[in-house]
OpenMM code with the backbone's topology and positions (N, CA, C; nanometers):
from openmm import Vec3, app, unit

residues = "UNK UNK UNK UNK UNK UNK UNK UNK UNK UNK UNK UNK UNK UNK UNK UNK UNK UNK UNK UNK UNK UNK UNK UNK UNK UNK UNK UNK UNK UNK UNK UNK UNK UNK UNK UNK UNK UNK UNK UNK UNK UNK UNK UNK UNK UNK UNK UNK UNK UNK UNK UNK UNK UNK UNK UNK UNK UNK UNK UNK UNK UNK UNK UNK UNK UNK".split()
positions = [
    Vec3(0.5971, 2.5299, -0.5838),
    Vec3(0.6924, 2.4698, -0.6752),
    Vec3(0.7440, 2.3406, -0.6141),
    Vec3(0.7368, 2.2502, -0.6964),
    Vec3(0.8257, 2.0997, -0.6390),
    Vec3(0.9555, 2.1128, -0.5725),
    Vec3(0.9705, 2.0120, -0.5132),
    Vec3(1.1167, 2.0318, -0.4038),
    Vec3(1.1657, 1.9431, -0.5118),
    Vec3(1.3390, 1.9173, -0.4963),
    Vec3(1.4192, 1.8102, -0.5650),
    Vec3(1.3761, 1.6858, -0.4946),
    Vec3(1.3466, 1.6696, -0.3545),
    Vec3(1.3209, 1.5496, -0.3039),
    Vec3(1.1529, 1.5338, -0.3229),
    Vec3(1.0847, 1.6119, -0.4149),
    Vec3(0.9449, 1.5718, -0.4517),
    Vec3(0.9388, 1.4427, -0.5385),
    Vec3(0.8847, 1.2963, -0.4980),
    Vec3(0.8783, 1.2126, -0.5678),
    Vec3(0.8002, 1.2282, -0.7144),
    Vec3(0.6917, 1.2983, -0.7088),
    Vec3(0.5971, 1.3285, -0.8492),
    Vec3(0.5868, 1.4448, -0.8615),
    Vec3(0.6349, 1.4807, -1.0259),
    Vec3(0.6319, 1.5445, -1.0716),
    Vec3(0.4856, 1.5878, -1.1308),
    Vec3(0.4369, 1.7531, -1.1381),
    Vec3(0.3097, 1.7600, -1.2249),
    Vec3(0.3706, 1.7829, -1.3349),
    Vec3(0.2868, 1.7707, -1.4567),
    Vec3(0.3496, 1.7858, -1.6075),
    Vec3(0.2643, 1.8684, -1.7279),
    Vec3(0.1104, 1.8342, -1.6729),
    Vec3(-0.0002, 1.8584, -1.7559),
    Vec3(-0.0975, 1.8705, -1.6403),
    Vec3(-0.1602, 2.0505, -1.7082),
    Vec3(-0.2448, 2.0400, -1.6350),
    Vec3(-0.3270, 2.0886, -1.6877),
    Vec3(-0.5345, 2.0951, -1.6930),
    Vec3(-0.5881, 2.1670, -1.7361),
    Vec3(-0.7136, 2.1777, -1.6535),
    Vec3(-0.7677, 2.2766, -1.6814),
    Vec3(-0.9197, 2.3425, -1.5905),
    Vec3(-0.8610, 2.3959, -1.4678),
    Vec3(-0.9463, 2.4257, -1.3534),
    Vec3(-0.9391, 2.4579, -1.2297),
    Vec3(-1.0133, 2.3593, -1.1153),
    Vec3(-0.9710, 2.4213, -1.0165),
    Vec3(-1.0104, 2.3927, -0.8831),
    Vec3(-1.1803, 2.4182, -0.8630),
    Vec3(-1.2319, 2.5158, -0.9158),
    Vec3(-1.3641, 2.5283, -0.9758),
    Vec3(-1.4537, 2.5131, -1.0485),
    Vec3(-1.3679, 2.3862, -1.1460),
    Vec3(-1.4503, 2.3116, -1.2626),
    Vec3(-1.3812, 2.1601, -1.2545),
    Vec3(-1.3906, 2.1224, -1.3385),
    Vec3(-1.3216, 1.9519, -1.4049),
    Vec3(-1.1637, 1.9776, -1.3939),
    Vec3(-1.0865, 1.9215, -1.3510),
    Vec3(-0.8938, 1.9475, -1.2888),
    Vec3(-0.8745, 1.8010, -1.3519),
    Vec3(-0.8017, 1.8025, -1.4535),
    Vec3(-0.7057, 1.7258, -1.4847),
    Vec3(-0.5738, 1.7270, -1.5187),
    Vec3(-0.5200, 1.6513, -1.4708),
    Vec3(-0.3223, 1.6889, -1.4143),
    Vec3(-0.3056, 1.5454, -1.4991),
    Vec3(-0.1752, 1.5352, -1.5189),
    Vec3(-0.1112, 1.4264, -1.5447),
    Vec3(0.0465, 1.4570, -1.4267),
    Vec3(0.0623, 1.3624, -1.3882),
    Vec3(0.1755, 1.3651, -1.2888),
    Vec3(0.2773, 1.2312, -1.3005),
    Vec3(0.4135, 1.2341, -1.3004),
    Vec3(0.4833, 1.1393, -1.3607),
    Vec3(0.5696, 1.1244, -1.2328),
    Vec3(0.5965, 1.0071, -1.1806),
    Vec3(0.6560, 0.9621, -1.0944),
    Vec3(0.8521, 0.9519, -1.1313),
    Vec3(0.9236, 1.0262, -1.0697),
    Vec3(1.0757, 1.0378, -1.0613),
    Vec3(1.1164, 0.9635, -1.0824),
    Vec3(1.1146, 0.8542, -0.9751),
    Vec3(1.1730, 0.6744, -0.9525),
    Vec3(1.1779, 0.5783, -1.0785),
    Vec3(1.0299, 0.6065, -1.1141),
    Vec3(1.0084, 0.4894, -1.2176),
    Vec3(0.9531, 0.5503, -1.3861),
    Vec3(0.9440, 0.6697, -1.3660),
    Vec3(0.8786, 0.7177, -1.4327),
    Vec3(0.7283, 0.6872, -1.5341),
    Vec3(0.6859, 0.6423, -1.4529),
    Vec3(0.5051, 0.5712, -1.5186),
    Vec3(0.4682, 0.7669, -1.5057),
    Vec3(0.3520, 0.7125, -1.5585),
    Vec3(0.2603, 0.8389, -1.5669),
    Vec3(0.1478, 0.7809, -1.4782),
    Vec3(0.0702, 0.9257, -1.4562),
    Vec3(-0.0467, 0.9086, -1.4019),
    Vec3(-0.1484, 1.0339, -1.4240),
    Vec3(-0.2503, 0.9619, -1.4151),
    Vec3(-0.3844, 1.0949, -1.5068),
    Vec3(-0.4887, 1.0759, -1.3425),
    Vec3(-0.4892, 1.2248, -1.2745),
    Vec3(-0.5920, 1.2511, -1.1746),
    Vec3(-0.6451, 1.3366, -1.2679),
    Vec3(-0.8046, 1.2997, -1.2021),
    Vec3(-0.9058, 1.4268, -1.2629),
    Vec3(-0.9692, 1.4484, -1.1025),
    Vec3(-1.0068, 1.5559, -1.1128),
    Vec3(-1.1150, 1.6089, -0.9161),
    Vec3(-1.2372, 1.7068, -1.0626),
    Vec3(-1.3516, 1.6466, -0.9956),
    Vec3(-1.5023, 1.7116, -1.0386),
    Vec3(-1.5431, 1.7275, -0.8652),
    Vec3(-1.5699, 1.8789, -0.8463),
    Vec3(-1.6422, 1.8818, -0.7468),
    Vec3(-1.5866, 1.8215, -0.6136),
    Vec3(-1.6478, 1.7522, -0.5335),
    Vec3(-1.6107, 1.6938, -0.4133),
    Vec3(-1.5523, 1.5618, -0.4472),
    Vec3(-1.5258, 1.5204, -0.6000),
    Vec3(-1.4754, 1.3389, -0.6241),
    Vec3(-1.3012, 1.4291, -0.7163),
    Vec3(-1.2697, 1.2794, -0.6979),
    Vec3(-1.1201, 1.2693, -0.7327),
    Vec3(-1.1315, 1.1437, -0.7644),
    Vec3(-0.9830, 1.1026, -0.8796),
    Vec3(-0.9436, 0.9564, -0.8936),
    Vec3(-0.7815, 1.0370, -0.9474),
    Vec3(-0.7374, 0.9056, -0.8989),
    Vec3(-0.5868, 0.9063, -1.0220),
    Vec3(-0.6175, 0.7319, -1.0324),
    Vec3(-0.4759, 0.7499, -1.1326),
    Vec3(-0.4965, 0.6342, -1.2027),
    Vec3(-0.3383, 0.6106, -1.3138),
    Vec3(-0.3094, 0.4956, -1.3423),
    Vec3(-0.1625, 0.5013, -1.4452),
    Vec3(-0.2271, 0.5574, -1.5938),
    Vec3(-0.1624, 0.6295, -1.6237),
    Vec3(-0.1846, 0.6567, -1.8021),
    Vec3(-0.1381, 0.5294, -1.8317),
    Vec3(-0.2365, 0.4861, -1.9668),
    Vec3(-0.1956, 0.3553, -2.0245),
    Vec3(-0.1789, 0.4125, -2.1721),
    Vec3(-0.0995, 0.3243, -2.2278),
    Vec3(-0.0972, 0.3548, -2.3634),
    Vec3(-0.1909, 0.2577, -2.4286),
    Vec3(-0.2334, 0.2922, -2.5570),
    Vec3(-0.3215, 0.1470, -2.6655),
    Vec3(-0.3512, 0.0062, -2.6169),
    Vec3(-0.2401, -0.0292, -2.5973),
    Vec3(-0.2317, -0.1770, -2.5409),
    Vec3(-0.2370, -0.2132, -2.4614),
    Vec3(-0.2498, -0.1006, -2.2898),
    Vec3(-0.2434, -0.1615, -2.1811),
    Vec3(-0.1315, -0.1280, -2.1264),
    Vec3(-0.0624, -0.1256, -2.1923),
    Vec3(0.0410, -0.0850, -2.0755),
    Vec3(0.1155, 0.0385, -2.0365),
    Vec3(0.1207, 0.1210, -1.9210),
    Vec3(0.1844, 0.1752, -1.8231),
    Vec3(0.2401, 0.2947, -1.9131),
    Vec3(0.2263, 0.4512, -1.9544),
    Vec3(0.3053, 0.5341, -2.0179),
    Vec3(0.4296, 0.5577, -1.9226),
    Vec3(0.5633, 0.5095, -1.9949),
    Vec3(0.6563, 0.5375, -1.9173),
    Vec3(0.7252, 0.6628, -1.9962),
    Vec3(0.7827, 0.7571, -1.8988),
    Vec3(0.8882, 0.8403, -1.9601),
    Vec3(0.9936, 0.8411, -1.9276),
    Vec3(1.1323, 0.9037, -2.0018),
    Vec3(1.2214, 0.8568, -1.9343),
    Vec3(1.2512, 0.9533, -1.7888),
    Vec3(1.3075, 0.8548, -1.6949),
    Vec3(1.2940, 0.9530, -1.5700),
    Vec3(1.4427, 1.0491, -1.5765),
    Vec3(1.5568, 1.0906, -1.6896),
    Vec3(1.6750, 1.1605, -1.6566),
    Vec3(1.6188, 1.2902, -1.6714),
    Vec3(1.5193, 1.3489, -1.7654),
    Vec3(1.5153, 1.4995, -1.7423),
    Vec3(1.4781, 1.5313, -1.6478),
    Vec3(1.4228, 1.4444, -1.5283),
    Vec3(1.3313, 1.4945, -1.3923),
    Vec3(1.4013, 1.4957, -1.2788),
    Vec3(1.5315, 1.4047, -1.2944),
    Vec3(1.6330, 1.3872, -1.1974),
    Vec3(1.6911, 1.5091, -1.1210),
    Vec3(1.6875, 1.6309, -1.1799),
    Vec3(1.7745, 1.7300, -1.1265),
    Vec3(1.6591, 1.8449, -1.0793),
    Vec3(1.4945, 1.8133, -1.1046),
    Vec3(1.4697, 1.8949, -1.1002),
    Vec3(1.4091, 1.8984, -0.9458),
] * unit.nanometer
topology = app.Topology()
chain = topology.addChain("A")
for resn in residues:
    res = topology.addResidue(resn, chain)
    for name in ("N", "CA", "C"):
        topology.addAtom(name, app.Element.getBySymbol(name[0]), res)
């Protein structure tokens, strides 16, 4: 379970550790998003973007306390 002093939050997650793992994880501070996927021995993260390019932000007060 996340600590309160955990900077990123997980939010979304789907598959396993034994297939295709994709998480979405949202940063406290600033609240951008971010989409990791792990296949096998590879990984990436990366910012969720919305349509246009830019940056999915959420707001960061519901994450503050947690």
């Amino acid at each position: 379970m996340a600590k309160s002093s955990d900077r990123f939050l997980k939010i979304y997650s789907q598959g396993s550790s034994l297939s295709t793992l994709t998480q979405i994880w949202v940063d406290k501070q600033t609240g951008v998003n971010y989409v990791f996927q792990a296949s096998g021995y590879a990984g990436g993260l990366t910012p969720l973007l919305n349509r246009d390019g830019t940056p999915v932000v959420t707001s960061v007060s519901p994450y503050q306390d947690e």
